[in-house]
Each structure stands twice: as structure tokens, then as C-alpha cells.
N, C-alpha and C positions, 0 to 999 in steps of 0.2 A: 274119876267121877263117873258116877251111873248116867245114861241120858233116863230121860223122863220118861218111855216109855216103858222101861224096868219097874218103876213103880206102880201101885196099885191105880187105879182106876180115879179110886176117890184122893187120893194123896192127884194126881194129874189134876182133878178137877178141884182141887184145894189151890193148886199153883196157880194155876187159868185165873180163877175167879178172883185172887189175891192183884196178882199181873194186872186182871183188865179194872178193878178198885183202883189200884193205882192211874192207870191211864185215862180215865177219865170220872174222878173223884164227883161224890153227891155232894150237893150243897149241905154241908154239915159241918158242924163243931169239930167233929173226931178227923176228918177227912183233908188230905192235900188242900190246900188253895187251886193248887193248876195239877192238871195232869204231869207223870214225868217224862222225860223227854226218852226219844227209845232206845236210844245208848243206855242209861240210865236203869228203864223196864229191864233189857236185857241182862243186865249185871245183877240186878235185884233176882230174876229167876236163876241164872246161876249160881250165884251164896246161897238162895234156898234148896238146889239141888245140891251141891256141896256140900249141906249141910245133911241133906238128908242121908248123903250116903257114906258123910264119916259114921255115921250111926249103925248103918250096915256093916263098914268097915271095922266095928266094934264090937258086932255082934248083935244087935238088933235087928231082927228077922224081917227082909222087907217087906213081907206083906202086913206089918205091924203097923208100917209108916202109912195111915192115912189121911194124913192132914200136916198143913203145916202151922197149927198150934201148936205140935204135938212135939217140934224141934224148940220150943219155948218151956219145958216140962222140965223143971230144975233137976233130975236125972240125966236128961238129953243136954241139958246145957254142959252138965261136967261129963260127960262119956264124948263131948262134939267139943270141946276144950281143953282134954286130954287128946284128942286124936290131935287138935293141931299143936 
């Protein structure tokens, strides 16, 4: 697995801004109840760099990876579900 600083800039500030959503969620429909706890946070940024870099490991160029919507791209799902 890549650490985070391998990835682009914007793909890091995709992960951050996902991570701190999570940790302390808006009063909204769409959004957690409670924040997650940071065992939890933690695990969640690792699947998404995990995720990011079977895609690399597939051939996905990573400065391509800049977001992590981008591991939701029904392409990314079967090239990151064939690598596991």
C-alpha cells in the first residue's frame, strides 16, 4: 500500500476533507449522527488509500487519482475488485 504522501495533492486533500466529514459530521440528513470514533477514522483512511493504490497497482497513473470519488467510478470498482 502507497502512504498518502505518494498521492497527488488534491487526492490528500480529498482523504483529509472525507476523514475530518466524518469526525465531526454537519447537522444533516446525509451525514453520521455522531462523529466516528478514531480507531474507526483510521481504518476508513486506510480502505481508501488501499483502495487508491490497487488502482495504481493496476495501472492507473497516480497522478490520475485525485479524489476519492474517483475510487467509486464503476471502472475503479471492477479494476480495485479484480486486484483483490
Amino acid at each position: 500500500m502507497l502512504p498518502a504522501q505518494s498521492f497527488s495533492l488534491a487526492f490528500q486533500s480529498s482523504l483529509a476533507k472525507y476523514i475530518a466529514f466524518l469526525s465531526d459530521p454537519p447537522d444533516d440528513d446525509d451525514a453520521p449522527l455522531y462523529g466516528l470514533r478514531p480507531s474507526t477514522l483510521a481504518m476508513r483512511e486506510f480502505q481508501l488509500r488501499q483502495m487508491a493504490s490497487a488502482l495504481v497497482h493496476r495501472g492507473v497513473p497516480i497522478e490520475e487519482i485525485t479524489s476519492i470519488g474517483m475510487l467509486a467510478q464503476r471502472e475503479h470498482v471492477n479494476a480495485i475488485c479484480e486486484f483483490f
